[in-house]
FIVO-755171 format. One record per atom (N, C-alpha, C, O): x, y, z. Coordinates in steps of 0.2 Angstrom, whole numbers, padded with zeros to 4 digits, always signed. Layout:
BEGIN
XYZ
...
//
This chain:
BEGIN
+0445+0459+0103
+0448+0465+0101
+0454+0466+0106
+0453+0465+0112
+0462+0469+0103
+0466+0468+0108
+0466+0474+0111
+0465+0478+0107
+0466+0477+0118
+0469+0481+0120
+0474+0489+0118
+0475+0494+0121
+0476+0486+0111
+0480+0490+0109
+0476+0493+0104
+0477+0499+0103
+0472+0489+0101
+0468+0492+0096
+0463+0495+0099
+0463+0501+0098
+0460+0493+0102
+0454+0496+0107
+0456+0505+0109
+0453+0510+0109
+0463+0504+0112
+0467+0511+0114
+0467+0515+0109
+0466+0521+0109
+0469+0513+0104
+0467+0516+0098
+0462+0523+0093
+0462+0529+0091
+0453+0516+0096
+0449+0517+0094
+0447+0522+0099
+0443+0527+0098
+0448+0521+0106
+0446+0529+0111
+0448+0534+0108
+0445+0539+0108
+0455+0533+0106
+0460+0540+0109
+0456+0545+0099
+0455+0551+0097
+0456+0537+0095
+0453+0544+0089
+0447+0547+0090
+0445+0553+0088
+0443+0541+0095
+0437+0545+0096
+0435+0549+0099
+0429+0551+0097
+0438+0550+0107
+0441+0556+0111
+0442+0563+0105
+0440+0568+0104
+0446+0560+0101
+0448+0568+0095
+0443+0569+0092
+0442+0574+0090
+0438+0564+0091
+0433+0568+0084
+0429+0573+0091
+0425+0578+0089
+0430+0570+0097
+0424+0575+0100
+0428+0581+0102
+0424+0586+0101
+0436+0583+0104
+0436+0586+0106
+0439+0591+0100
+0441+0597+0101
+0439+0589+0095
+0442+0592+0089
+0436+0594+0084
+0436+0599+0082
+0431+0589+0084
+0427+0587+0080
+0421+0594+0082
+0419+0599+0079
+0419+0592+0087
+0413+0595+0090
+0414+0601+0094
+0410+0604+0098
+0422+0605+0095
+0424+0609+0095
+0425+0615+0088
+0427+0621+0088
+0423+0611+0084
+0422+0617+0077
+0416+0618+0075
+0416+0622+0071
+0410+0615+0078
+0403+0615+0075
+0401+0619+0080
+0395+0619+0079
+0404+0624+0085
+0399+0630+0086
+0400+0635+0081
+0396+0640+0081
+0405+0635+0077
+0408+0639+0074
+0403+0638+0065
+0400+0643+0061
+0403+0632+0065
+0398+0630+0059
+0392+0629+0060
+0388+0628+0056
+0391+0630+0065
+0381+0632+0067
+0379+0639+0066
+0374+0641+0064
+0382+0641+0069
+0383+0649+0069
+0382+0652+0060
+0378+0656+0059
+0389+0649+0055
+0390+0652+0051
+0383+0649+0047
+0380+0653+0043
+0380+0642+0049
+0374+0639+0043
+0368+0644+0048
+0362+0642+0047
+0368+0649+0052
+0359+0650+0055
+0362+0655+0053
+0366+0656+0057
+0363+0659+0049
+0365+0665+0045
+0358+0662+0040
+0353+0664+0043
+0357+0660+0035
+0350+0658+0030
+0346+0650+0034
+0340+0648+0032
+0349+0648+0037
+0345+0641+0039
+0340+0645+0047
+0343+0649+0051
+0333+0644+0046
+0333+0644+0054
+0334+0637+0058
+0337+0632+0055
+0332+0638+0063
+0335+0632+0069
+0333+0626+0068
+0337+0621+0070
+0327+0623+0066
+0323+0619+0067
+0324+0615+0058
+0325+0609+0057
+0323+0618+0055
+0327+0617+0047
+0333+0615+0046
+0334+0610+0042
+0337+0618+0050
+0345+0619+0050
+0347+0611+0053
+0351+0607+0051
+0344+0612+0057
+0343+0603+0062
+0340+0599+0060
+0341+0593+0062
+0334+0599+0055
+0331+0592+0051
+0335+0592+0046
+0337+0587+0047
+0337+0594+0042
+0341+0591+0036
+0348+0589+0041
+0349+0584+0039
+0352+0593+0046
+0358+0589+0047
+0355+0581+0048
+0356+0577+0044
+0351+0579+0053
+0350+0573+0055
+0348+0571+0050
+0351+0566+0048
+0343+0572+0047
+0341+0567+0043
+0346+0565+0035
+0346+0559+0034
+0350+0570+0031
+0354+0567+0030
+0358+0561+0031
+0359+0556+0029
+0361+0565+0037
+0369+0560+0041
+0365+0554+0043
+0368+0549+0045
+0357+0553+0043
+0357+0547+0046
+0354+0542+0041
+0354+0536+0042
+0352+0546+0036
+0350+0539+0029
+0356+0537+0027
+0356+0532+0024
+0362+0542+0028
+0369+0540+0025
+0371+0533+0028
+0373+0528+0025
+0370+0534+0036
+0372+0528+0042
+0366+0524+0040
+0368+0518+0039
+0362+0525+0039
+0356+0518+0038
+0357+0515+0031
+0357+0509+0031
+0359+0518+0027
+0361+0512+0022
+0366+0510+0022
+0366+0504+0022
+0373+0513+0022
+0378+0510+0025
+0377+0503+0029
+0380+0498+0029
+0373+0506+0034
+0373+0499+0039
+0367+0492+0036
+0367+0486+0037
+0364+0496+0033
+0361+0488+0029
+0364+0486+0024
+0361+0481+0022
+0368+0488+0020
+0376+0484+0016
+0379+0482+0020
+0381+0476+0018
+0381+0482+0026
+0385+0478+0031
+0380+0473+0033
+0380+0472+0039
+0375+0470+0031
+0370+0466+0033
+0365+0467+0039
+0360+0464+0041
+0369+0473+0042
+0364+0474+0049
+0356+0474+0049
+0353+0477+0045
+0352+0469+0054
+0346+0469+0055
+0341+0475+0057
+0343+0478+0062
+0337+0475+0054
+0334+0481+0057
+0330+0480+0065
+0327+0474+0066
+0330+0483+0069
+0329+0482+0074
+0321+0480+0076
+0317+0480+0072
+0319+0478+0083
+0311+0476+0083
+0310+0483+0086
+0314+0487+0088
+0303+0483+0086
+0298+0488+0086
+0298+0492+0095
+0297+0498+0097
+0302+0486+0099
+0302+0487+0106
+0310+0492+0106
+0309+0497+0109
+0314+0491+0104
+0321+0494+0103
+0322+0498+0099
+0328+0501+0099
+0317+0500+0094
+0317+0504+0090
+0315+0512+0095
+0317+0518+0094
+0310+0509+0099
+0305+0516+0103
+0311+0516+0109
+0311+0522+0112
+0315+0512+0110
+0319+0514+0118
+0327+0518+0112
+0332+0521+0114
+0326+0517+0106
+0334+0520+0102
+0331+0526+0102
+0334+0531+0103
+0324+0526+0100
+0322+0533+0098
+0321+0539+0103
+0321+0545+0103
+0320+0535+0109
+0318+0539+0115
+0326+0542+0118
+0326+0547+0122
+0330+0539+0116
+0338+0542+0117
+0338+0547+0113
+0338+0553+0115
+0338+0545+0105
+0339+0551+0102
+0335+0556+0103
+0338+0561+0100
+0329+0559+0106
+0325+0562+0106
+0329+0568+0111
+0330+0573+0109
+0331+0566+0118
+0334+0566+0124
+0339+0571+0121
+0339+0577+0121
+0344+0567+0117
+0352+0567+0117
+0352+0572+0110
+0358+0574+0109
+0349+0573+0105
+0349+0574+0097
+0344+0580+0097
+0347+0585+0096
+0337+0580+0099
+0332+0585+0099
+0331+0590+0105
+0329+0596+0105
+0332+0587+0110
+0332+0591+0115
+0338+0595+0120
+0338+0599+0124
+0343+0590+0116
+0351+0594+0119
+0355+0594+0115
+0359+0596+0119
+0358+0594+0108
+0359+0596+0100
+0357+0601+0098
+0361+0606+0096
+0349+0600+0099
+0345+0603+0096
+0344+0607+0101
+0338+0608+0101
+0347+0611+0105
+0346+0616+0108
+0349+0622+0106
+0347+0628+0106
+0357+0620+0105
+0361+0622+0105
+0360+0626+0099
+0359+0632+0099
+0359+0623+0093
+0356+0628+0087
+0351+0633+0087
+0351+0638+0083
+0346+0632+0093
+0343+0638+0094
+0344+0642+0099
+0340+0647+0099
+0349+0641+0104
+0350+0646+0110
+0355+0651+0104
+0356+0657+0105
+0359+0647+0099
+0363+0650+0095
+0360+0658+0092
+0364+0663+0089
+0354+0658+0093
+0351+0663+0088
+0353+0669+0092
+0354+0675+0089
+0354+0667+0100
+0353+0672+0104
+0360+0674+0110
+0361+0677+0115
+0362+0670+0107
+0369+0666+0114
+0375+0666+0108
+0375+0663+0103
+0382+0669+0113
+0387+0667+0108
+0390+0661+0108
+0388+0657+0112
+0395+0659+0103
+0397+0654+0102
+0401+0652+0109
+0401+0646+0112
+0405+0658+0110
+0409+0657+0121
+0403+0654+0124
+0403+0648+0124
+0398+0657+0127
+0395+0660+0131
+0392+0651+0128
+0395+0648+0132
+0389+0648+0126
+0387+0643+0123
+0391+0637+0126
+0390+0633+0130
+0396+0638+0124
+0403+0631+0127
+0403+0631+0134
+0403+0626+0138
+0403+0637+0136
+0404+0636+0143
+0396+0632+0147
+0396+0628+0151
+0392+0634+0145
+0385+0631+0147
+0385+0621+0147
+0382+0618+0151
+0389+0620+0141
+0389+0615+0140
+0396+0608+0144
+0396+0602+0145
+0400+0616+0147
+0406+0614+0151
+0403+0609+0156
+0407+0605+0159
+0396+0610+0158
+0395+0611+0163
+0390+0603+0161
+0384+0601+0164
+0393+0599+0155
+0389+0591+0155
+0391+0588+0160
+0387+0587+0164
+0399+0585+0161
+0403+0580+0165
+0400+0580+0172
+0398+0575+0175
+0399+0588+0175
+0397+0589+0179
+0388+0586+0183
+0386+0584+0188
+0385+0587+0176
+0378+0584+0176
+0378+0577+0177
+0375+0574+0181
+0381+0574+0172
+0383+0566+0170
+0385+0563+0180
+0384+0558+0183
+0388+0568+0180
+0392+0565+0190
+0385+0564+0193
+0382+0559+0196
+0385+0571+0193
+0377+0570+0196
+0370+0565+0197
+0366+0563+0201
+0370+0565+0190
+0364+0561+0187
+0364+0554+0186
+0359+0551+0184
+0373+0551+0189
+0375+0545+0187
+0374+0539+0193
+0378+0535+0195
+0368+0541+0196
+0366+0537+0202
+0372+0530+0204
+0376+0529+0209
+0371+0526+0198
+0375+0520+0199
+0382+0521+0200
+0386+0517+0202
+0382+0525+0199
+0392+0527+0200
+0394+0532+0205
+0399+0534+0205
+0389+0534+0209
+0391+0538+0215
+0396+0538+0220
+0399+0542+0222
+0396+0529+0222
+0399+0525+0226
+0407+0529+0224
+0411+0532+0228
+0407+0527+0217
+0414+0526+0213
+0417+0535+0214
+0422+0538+0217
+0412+0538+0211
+0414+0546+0210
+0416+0547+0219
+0422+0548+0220
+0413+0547+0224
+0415+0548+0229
+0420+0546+0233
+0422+0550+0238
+0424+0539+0230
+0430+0539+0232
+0435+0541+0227
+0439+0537+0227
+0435+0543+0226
+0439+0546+0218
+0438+0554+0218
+0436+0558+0214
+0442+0555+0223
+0443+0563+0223
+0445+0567+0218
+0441+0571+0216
+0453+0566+0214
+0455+0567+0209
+0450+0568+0203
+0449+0572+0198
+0447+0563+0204
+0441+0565+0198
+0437+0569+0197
+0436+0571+0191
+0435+0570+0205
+0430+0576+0204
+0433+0581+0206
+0430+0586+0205
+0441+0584+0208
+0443+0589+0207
+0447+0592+0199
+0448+0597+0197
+0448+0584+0197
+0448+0587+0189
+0441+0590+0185
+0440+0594+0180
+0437+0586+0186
+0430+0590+0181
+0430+0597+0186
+0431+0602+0182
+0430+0598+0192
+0429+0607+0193
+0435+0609+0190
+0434+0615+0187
+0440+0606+0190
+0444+0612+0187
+0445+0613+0182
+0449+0618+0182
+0442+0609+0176
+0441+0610+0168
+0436+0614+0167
+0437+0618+0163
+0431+0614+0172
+0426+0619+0173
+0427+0625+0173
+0424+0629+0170
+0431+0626+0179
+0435+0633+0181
+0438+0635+0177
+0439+0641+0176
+0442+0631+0172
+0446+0633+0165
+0442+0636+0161
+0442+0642+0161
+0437+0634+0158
+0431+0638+0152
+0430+0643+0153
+0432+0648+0150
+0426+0642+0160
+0423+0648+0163
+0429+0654+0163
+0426+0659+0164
+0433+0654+0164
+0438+0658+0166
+0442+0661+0157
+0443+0667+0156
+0441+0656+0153
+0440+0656+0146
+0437+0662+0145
+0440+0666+0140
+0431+0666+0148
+0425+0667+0141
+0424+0673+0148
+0419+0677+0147
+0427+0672+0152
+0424+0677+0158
+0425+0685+0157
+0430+0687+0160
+0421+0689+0154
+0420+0695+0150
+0415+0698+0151
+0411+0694+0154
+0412+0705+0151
+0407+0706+0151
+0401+0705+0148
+0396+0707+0150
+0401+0700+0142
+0398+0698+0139
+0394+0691+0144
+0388+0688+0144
+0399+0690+0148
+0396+0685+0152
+0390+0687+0157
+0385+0685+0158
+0394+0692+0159
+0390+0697+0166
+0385+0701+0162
+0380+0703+0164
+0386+0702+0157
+0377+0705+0152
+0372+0699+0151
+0367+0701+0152
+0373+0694+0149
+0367+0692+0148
+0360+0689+0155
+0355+0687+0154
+0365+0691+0162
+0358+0692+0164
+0356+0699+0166
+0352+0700+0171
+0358+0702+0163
+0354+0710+0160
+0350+0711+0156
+0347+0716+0156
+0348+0706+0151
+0343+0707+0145
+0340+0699+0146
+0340+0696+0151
+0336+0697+0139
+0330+0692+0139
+0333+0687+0134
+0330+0684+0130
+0342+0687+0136
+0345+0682+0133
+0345+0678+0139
+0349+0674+0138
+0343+0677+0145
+0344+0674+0148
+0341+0668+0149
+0344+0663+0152
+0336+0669+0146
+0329+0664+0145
+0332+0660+0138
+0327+0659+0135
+0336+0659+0135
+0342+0655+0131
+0345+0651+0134
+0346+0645+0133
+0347+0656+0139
+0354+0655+0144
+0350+0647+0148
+0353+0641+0150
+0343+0649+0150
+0343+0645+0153
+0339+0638+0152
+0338+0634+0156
+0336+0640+0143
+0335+0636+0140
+0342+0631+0136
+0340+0625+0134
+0348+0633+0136
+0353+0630+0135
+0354+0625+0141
+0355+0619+0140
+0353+0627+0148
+0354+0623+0154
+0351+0617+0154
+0353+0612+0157
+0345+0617+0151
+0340+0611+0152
+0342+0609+0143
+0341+0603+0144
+0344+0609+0139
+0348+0604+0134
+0354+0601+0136
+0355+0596+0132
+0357+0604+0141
+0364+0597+0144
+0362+0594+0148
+0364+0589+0150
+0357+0596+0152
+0353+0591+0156
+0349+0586+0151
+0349+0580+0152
+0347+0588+0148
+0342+0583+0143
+0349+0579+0141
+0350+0574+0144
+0353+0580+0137
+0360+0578+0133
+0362+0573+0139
+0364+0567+0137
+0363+0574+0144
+0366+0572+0151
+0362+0565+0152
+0364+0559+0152
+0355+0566+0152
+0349+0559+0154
+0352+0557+0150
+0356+0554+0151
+0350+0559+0142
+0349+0555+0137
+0357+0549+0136
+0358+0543+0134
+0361+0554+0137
+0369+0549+0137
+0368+0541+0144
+0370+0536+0144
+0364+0546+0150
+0366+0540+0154
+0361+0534+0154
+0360+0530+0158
+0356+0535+0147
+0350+0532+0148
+0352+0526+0141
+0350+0520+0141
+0357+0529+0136
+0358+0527+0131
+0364+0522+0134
+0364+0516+0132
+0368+0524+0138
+0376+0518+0143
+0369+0514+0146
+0370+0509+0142
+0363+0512+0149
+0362+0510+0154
+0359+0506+0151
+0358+0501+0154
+0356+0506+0144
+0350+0503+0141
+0354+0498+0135
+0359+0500+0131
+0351+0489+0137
+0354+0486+0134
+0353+0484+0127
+0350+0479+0125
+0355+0490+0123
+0352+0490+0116
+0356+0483+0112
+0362+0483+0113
+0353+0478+0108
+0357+0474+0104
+0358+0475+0096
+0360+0471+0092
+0358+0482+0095
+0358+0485+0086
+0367+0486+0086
+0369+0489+0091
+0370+0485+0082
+0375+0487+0080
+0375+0497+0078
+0372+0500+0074
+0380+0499+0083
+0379+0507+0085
+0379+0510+0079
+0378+0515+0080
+0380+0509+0073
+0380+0511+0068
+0373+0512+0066
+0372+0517+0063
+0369+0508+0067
+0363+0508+0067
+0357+0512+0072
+0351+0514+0070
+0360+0511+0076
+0357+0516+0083
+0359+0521+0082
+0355+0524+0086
+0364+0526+0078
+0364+0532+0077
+0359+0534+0073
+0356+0539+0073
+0359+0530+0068
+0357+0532+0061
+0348+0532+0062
+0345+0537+0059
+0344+0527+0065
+0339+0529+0069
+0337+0535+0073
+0331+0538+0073
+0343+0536+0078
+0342+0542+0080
+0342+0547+0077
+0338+0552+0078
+0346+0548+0072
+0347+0555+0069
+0342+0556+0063
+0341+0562+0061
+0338+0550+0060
+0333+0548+0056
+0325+0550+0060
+0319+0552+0057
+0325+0549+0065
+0320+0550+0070
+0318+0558+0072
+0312+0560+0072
+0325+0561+0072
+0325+0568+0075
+0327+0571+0070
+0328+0577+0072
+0327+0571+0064
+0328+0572+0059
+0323+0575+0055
+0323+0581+0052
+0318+0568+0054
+0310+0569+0054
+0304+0573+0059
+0298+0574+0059
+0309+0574+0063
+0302+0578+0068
+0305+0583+0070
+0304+0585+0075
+0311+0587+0065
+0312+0594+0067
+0310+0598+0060
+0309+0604+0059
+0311+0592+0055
+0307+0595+0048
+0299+0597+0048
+0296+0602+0045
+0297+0591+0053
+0290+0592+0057
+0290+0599+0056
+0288+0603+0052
+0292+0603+0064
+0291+0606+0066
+0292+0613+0063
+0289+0618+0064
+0298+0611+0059
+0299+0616+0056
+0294+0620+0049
+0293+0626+0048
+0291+0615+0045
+0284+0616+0042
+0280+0619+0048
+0280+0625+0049
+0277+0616+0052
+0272+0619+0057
+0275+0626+0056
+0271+0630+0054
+0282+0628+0058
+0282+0635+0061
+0281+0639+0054
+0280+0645+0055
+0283+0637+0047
+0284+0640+0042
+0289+0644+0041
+0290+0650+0040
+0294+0638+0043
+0302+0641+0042
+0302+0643+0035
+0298+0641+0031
+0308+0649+0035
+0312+0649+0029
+0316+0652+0026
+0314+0658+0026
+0323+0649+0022
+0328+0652+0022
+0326+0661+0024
+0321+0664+0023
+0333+0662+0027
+0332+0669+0027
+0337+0675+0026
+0338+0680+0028
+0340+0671+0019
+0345+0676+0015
+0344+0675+0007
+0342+0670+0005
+0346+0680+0003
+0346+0680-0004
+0352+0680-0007
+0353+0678-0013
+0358+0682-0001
+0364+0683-0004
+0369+0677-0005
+0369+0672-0001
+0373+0679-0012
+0375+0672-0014
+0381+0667-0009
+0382+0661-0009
+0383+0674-0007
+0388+0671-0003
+0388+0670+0003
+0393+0668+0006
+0381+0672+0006
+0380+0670+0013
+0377+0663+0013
+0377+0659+0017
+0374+0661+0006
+0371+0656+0005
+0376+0649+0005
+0375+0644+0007
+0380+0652+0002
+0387+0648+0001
+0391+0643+0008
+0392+0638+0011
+0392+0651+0010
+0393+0649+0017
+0392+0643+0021
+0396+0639+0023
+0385+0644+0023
+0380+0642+0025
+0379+0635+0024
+0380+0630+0028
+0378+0635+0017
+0378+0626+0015
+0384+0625+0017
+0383+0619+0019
+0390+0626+0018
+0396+0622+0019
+0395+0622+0025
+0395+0616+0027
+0394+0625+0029
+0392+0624+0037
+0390+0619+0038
+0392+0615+0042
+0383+0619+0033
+0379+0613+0035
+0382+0605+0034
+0381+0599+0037
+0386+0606+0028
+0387+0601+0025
+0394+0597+0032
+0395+0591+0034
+0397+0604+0034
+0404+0602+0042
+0399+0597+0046
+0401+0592+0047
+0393+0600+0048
+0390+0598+0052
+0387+0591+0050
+0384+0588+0055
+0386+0589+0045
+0382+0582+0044
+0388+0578+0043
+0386+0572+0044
+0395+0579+0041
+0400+0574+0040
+0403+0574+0048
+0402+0569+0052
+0406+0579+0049
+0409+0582+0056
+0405+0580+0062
+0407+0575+0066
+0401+0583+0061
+0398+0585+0069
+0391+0578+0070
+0388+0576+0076
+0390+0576+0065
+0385+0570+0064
+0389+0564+0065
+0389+0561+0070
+0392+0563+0058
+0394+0556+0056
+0399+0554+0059
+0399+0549+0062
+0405+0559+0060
+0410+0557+0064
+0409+0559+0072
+0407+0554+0075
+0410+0564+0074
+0407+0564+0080
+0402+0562+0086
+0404+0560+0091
+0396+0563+0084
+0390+0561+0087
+0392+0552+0087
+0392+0550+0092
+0393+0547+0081
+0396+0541+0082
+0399+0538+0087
+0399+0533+0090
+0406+0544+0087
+0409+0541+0092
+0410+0544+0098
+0415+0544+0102
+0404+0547+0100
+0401+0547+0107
+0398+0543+0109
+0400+0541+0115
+0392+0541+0106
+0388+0535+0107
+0394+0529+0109
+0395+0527+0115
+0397+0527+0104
+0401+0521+0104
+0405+0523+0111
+0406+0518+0114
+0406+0528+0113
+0412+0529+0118
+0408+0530+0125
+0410+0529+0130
+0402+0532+0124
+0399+0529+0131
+0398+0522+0134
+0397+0521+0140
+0399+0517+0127
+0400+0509+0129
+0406+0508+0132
+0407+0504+0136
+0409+0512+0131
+0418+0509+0134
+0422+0512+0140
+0426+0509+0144
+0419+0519+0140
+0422+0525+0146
+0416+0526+0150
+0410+0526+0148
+0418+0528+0155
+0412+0531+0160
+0408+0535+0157
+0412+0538+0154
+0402+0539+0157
+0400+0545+0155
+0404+0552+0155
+0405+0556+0150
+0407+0554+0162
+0409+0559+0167
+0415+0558+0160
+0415+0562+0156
+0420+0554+0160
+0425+0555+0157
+0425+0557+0149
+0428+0562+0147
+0420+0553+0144
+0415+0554+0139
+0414+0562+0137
+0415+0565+0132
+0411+0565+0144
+0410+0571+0142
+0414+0576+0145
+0412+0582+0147
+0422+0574+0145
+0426+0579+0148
+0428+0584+0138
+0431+0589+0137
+0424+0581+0135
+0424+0583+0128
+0422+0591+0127
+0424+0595+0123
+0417+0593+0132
+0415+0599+0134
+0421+0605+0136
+0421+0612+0136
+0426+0601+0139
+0431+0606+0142
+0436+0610+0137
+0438+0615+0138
+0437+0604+0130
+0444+0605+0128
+0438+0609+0120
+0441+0612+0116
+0432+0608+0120
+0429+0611+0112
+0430+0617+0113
+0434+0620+0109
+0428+0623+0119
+0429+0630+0117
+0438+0633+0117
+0440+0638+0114
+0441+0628+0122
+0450+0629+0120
+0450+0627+0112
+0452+0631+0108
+0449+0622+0111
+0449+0622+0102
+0449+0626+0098
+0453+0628+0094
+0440+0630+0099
+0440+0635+0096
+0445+0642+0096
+0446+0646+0091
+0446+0642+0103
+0451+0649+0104
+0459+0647+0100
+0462+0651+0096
+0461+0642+0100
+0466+0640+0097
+0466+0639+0088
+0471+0640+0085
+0460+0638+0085
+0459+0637+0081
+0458+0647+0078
+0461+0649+0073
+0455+0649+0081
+0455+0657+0080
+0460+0660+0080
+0461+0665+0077
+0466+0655+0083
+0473+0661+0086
+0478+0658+0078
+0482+0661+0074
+0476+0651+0077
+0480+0650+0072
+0478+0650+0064
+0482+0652+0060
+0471+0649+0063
+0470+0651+0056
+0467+0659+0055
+0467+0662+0050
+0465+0661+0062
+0463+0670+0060
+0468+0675+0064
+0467+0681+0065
+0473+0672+0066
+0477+0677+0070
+0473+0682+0076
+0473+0688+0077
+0469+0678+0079
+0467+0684+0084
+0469+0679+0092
+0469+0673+0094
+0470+0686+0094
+0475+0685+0100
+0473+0681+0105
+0467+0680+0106
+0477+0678+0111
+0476+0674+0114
+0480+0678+0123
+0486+0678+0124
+0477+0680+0126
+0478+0685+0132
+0483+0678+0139
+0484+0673+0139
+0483+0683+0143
+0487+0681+0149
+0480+0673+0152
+0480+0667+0154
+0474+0679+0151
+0469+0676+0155
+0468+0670+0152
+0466+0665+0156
+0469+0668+0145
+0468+0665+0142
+0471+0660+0139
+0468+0655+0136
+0478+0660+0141
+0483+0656+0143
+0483+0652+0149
+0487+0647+0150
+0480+0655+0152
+0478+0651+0162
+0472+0648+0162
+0473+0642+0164
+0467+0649+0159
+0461+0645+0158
+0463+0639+0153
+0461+0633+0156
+0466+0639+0148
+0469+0632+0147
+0474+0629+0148
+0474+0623+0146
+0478+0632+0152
+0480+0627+0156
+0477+0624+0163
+0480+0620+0167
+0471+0627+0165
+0467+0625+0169
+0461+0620+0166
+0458+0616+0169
+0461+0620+0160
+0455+0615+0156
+0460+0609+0155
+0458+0603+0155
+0468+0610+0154
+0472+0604+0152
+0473+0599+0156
+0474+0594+0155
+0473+0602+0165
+0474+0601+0170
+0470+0597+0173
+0471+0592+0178
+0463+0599+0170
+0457+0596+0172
+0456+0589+0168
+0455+0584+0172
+0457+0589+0160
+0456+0583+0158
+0460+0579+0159
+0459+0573+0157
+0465+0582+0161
+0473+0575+0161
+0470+0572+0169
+0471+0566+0169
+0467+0575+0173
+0467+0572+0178
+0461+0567+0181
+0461+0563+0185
+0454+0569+0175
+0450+0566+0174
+0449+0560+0171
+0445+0556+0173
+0454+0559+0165
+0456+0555+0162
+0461+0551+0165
+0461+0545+0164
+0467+0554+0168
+0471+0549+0172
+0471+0545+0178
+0475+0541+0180
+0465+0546+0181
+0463+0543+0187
+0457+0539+0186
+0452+0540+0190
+0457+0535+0181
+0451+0532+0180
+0452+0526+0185
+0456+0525+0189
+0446+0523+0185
+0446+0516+0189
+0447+0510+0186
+0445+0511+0180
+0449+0504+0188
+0450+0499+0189
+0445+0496+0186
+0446+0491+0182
+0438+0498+0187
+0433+0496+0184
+0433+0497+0177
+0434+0493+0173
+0432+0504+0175
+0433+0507+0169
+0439+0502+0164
+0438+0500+0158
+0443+0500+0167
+0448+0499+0163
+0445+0491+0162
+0446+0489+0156
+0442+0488+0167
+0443+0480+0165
+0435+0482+0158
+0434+0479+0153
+0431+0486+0160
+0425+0487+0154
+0428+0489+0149
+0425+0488+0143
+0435+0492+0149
+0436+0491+0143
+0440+0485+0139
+0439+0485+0133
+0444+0480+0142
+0447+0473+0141
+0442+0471+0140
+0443+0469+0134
+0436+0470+0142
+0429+0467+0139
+0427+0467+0133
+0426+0462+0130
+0425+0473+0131
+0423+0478+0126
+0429+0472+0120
+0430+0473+0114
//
């Protein structure tokens, strides 16, 4: 694959995350209106991922052995059910801002938690002062009293149930770069979300979920929500994360977290006309600043992994 194409295939897949998974807080939100959470997340996954499962066995792909099946399923569990999937339910209690900014807070994890690359982050200053200052953008986004309320009431146990989903999301991404899967990623999705899919329907029978509206046009709603998030936020996005953890470092991967709640605020300003403030114009230019700079100082390494690729 040449170089040119390869640049290509980042830069569309960089957009599906930061365009892609920048509108599905907004589509999760409108489908938990009649879906509960654990409903709303077994039919997304399991959908988008029988879609990838067949798909990938017309392209002839092999189904995997029995040992790679339990290490593809053990990412998705990580990365799909316990950090995806959290997101859907801190949403019951947590707003869509106050959400993103929780999750601003992956690159940062991914740094941390990316033992084998500490050497690299460490000399690489630029690096780590663009992820803080992408960081300092969101936060700076959404910094309201709505922020400073939530540890005043018992949304905070959300708050902090959301924290341990980008941590979980964080393992699962660095466990899925690290693990020498031989399935064609198409197929490695389509397992995970086939996986997590089936054990959120599980659960969701155990708790005796169920719809929780009559009305016709919340119902409406809703299912198109759902239907964003299984094309959107599954099939095209959730793909080209995985695949972009093979090529890009994680830390960089998840500068995706910075630019989804400016999306959102832009996306607000240009299809519903609501306003966008002094404070809110600094903040993104503080998330722009940040990913340009995390992204522009990549390494030497980075670069020949991906000539390889």
């Amino acid at each position: 694959m040449g170089l040119q194409t390869l640049n290509f295939k980042i830069v569309f897949a960089l957009l599906a995350l930061y365009i892609g998974w920048g509108s599905t807080y907004m589509a999760i939100a409108v489908a938990l209106e009649c879906f509960p959470p654990f409903l709303l997340a077994g039919i997304r996954f399991l959908f988008a991922g029988l879609i990838l499962f067949l798909w990938s066995l017309l392209q002839g792909n092999e189904i995997p052995k029995k040992k790679e099946i339990r290490k593809i399923c053990l990412a998705g569990f990580f990365l799909l059910f316990l950090g995806s999937g959290s997101v859907v339910w801190v949403e019951q209690y947590l707003s869509t801002g106050i959400t993103s900014i929780v999750w601003a807070s992956l690159p940062i994890w991914l740094v941390a938690m990316d033992r084998k690359s500490w050497k690299f982050y460490r000399s690489n200053n630029q690096l780590i002062f663009g992820l803080l200052t992408g960081f300092l953008g969101v936060v700076l986004l959404f910094w309201d009293n709505e922020l400073i309320q939530i540890f005043e009431n018992r949304t905070i146990i959300a708050f902090i149930i959301a924290i341990c989903g980008v941590v979980c999301f964080a393992y699962g991404s660095l466990y899925s770069k690290n693990s020498s899967f031989g399935s064609n990623t198409i197929l490695i999705v389509a397992i995970q979300m086939i996986f997590v899919g089936a054990l959120s329907l599980i659960i969701s029978f155990l708790l005796g979920e169920k719809m929780m509206s009559s009305q016709n046009h919340l119902i409406l709603d809703a299912v198109l929500g759902l239907v964003y998030l299984i094309v959107v936020g599954s099939l095209l996005a959730y793909y080209s994360y995985v695949w972009l953890l093979k090529v890009l470092p994680p830390s960089i991967v998840g500068t995706y977290t910075y630019l989804n709640p400016a999306v959102a605020i832009l996306l607000g300003w240009w299809f519903l006309n609501e306003n966008i403030t002094n404070q809110k114009n600094l903040a993104l230019v503080f998330i722009f600043i940040g990913v340009v700079m995390v992204n522009y100082y990549k390494s030497k390494k980075s670069t020949n992994l991906c000539l390889n690729k």
